[in-house]
Backbone bond lengths (Angstrom), bond angles and torsions (degrees), N, CA, C in turn:
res aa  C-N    CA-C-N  psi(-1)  N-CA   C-N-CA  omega(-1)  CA-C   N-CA-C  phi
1 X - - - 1.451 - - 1.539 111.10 -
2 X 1.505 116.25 -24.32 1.760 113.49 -161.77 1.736 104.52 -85.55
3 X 1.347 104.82 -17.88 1.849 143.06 -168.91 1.749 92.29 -81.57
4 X 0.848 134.84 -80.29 1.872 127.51 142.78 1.428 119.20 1.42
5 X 1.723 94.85 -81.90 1.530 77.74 -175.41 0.993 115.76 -86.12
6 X 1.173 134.17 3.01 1.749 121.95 -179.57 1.715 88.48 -77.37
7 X 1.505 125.12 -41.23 1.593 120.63 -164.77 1.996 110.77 -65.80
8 X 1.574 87.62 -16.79 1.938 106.47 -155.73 1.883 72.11 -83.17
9 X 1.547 129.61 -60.93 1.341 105.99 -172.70 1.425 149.22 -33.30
10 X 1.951 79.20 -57.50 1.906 86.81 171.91 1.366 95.56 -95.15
11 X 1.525 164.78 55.40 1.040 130.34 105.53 1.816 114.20 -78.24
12 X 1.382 112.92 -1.63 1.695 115.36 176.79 1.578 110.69 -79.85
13 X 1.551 98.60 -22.06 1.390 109.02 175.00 1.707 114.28 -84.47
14 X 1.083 135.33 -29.80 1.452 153.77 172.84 1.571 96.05 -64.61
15 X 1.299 118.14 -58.30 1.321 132.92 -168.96 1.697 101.67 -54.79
16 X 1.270 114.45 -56.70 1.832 116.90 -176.11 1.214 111.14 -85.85
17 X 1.291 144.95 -29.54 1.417 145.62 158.76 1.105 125.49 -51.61
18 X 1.091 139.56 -20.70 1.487 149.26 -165.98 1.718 119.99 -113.16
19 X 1.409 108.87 -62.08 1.783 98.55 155.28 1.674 107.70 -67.85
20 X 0.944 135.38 -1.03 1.831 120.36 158.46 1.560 109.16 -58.20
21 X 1.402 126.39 -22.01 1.196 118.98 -168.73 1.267 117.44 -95.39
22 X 1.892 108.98 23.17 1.735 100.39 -152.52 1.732 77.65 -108.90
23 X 1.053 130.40 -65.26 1.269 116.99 -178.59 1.173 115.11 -74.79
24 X 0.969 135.85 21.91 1.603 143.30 143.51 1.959 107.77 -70.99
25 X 0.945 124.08 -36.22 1.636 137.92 151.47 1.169 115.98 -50.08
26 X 1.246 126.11 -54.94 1.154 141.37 -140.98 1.742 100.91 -101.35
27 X 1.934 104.67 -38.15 1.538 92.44 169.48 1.833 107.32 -85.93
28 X 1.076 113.78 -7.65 1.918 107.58 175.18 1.583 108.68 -77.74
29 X 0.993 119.73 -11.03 1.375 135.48 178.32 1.783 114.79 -69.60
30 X 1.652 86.34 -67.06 1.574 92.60 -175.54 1.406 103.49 -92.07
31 X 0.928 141.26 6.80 1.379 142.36 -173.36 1.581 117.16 -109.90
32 X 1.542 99.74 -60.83 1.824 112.61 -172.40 1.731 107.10 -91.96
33 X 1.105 102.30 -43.29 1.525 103.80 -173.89 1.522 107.12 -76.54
34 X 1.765 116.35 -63.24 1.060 91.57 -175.76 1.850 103.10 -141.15
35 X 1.865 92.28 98.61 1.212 94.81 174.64 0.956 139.85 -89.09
36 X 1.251 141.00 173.86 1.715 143.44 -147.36 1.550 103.53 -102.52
37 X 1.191 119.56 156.45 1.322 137.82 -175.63 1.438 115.03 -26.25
38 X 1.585 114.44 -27.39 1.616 122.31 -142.05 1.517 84.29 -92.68
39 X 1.513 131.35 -54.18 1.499 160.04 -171.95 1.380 96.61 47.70
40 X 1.708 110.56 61.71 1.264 104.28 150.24 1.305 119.09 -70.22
41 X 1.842 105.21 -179.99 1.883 106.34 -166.28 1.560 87.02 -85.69
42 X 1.377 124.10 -175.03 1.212 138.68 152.43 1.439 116.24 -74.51
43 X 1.617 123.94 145.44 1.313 123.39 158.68 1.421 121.70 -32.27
44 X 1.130 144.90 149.87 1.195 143.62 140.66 1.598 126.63 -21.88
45 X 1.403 111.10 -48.67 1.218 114.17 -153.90 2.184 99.02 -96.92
46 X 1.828 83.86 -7.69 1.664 84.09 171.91 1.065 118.23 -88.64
47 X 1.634 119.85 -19.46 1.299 125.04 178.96 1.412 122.30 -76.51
48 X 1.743 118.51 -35.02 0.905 142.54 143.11 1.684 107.65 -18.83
49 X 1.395 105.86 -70.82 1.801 110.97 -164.03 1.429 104.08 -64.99
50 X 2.040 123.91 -22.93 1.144 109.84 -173.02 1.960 114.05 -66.75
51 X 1.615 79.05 -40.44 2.036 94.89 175.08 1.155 128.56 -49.30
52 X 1.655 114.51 -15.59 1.483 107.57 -139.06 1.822 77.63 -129.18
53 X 1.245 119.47 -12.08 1.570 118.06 -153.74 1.417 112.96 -55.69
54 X 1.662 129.40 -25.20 1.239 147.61 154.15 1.390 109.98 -8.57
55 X 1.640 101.49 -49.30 2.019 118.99 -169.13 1.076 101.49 -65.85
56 X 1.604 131.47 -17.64 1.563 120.64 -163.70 1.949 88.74 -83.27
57 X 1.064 109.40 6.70 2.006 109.78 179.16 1.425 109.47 -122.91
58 X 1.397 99.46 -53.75 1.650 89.07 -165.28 1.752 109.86 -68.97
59 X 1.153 112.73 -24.70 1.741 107.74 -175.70 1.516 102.82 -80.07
60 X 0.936 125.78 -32.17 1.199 120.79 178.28 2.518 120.07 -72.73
61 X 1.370 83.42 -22.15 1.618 92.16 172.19 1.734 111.86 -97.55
62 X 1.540 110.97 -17.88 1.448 104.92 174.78 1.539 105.19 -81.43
63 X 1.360 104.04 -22.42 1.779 101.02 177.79 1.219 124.19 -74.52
64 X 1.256 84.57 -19.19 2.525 111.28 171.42 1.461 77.31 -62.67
65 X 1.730 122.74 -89.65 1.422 122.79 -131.93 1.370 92.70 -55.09
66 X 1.304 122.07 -35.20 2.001 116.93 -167.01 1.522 109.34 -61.88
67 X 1.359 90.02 -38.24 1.773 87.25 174.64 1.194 120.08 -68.56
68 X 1.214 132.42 -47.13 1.579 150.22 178.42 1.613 99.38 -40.39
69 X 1.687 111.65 -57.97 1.276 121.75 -162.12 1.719 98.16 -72.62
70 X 1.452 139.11 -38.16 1.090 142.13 171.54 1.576 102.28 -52.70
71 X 0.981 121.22 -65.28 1.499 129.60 -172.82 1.461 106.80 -54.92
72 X 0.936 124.02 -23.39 1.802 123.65 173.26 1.572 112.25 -93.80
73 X 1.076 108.72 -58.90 1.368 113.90 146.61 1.616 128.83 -11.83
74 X 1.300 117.03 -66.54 0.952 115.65 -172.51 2.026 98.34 -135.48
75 X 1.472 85.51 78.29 1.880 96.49 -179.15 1.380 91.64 -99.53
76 X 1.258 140.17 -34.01 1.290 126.52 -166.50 1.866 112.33 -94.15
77 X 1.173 113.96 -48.60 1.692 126.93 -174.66 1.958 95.12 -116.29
78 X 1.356 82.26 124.52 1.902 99.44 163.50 1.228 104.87 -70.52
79 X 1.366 110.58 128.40 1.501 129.60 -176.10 2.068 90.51 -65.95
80 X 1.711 83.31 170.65 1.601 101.89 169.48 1.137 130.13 -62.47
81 X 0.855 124.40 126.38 1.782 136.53 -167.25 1.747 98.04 -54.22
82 X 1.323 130.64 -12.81 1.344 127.34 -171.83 1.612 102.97 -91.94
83 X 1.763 94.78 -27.83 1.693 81.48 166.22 1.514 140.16 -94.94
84 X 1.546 100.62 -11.49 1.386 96.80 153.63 1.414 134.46 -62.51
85 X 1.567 95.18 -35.58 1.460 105.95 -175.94 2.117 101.26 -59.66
86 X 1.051 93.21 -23.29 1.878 98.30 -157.44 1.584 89.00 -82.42
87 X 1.717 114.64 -36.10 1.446 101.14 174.51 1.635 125.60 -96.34
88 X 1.315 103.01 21.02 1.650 116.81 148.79 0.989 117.09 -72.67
89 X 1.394 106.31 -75.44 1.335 128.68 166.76 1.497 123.28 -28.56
90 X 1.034 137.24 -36.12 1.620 151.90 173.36 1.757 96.93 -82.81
91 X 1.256 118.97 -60.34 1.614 125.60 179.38 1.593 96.37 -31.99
92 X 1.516 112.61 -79.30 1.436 112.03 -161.77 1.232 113.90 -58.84
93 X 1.505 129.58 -30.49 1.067 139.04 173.68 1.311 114.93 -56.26
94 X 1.421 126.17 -52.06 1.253 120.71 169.96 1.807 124.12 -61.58
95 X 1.758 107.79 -34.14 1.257 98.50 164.85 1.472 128.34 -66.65
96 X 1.139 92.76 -38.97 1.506 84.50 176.32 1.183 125.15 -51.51
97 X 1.557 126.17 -54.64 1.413 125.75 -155.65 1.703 97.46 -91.30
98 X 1.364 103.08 2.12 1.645 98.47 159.42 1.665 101.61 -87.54
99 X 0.631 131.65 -97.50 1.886 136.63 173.71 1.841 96.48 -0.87
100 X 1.222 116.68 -73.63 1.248 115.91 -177.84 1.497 114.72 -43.29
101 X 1.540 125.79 -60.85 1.357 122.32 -172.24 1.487 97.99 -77.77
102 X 1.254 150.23 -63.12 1.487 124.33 176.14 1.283 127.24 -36.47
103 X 1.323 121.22 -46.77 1.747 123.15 -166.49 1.581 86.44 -78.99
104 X 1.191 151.04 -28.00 1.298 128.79 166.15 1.455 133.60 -97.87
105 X 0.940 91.23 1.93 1.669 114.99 150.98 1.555 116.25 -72.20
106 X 1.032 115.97 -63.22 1.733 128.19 170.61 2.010 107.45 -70.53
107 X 0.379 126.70 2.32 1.836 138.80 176.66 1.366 114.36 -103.24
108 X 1.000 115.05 -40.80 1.743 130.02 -168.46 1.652 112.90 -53.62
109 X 1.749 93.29 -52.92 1.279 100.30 -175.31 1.943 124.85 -71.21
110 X 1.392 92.27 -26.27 1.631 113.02 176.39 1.600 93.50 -67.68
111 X 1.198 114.68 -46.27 2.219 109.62 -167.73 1.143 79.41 -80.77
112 X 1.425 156.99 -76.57 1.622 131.11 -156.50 1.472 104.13 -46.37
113 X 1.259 135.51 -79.50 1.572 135.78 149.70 1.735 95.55 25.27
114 X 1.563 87.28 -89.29 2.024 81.75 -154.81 1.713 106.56 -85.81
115 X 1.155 118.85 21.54 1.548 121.05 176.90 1.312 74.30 -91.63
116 X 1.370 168.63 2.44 1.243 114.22 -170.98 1.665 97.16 -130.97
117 X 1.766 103.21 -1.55 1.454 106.26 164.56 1.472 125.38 -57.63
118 X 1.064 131.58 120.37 1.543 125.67 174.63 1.786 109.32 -98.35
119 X 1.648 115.86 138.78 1.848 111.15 -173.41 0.996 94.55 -80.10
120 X 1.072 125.31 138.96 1.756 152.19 147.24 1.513 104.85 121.50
């Protein structure tokens, strides 16, 4: 059962890392390739996400090898319940602050967008 959830983690991690990269396409598209009349720059923190976008792969395959190495590790006796809990705990942690820094990475440029609309 501990072989589950350690496998149920990093596939939750595979699962959120990977569609992060679809509107990450989708803002280099309308933004870098082919931008609109205004050709403002990008936020900082979007340009940032274009540099860094690599992470939506490699964190998600070092969490493969960690698992792999846990699973050999401990093929005969189930590790301590404090370390699953610690590699939950790290799982969500990593999804999250992936979800968080992409979706505001990809957002940024849409609120500069309508900050500069004025009504009427």
């Amino acid at each position: 059962m501990w072989r589950c959830s350690l496998i149920l983690n990093t596939l939750l991690l595979w699962v959120i890392a990977l569609p992060c990269t679809i509107p990450l396409w989708a803002l280099y598209t309308r933004f870098v390739l082919y931008p609109s009349a205004g050709g403002r720059a990008l936020p900082a923190i979007t340009a940032l996400a274009f540099r860094v976008e690599w992470l939506l792969l490699v964190v998600p395959l070092f969490w493969t090898v960690g698992l792999i190495l846990l699973l050999v590790r401990f093929r005969r006796q189930p590790p301590s319940p404090y370390l699953l809990q610690l590699h939950l705990s790290a799982s969500l942690f990593v999804c999250l602050t992936l979800i968080a820094f992409f979706v505001l990475a990809v957002t940024m440029p849409y609120i500069e967008v309508f900050k500069g609309m004025r009504p009427g």
